[in-house]
C-alpha positions in Angstrom: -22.3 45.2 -12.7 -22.4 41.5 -13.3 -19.7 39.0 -11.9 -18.2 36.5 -14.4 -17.3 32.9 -13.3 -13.4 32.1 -14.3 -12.7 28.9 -14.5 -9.8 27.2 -15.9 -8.8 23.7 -16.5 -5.5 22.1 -16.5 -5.0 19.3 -18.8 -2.0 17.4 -17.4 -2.9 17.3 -14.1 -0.9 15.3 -11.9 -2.3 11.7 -10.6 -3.0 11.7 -6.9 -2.0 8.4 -5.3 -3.3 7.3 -1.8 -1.5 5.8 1.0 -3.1 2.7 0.0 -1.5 3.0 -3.2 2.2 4.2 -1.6 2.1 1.3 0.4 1.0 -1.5 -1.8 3.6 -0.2 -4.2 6.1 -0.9 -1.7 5.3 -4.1 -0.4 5.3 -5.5 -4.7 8.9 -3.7 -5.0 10.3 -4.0 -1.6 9.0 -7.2 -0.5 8.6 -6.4 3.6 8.5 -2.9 4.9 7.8 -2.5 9.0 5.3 -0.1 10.7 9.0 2.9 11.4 9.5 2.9 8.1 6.0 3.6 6.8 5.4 6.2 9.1 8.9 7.5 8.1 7.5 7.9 4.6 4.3 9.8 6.4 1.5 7.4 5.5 -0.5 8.4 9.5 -1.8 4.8 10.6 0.1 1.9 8.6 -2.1 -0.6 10.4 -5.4 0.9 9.2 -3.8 0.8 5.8 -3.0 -2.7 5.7 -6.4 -4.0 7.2 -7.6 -1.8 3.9 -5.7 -3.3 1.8 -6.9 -6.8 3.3 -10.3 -6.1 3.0 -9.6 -5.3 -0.7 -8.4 -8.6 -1.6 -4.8 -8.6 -1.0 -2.6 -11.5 1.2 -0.3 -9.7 3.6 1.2 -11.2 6.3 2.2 -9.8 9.4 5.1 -10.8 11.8 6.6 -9.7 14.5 10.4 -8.6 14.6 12.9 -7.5 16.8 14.7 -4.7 16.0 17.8 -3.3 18.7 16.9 0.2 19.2 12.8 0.4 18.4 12.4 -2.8 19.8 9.5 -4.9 18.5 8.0 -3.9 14.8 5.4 -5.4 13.0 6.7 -6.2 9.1 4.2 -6.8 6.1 4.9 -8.6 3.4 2.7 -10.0 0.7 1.6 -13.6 1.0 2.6 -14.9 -1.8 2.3 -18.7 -1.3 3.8 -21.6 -3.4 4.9 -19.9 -6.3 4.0 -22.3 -8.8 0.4 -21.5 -7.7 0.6 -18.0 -7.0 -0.9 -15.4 -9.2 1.2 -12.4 -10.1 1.3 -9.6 -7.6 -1.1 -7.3 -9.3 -3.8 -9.6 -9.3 -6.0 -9.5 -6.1 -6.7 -12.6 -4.4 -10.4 -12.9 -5.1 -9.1 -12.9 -9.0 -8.5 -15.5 -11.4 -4.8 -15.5 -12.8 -5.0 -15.0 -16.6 
């Protein structure tokens, strides 16, 4: 008796979206996010995602803030420089603006 392979595909199959993704997403929208709340929204190592996301190209700027009952938090933010000269968000820094 001979086995037959089933295979089936799926044609709106749903975009997966990496923490490097999540996070990037909320730095353009939200402006600063601090290490709680990223691992609040489960991405494992927020620091390992932002050096990522430096090595890809992207400004973000780190600072140190006091908050009452965690203490001190690192915040990101995107650098986003003199805004005359800035490129737009979605543009990596190693881009030319269009």
């Amino acid at each position: 008796m001979k086995l037959a392979k089933v295979t089936t595909q799926v044609s709106n199959q749903a975009q997966r979206y990496t923490q490097m993704d999540l996070v990037l997403a909320i730095l353009q929208m939200k402006g600063a996010v601090t290490k709680k709340q990223l691992l609040v929204l489960e991405v494992k190592t927020p620091s390992a995602v932002i050096c990522s996301l430096r090595y890809a190209g992207y400004d973000i700027k780190t600072e140190f803030v006091k908050r009452s009952p965690w203490g001190i938090q690192a915040e990101y933010s995107l650098y986003r420089g003199n805004s005359a000269d800035a490129p737009p968000l979605f543009i990596k820094r190693d881009q030319e603006a269009v």
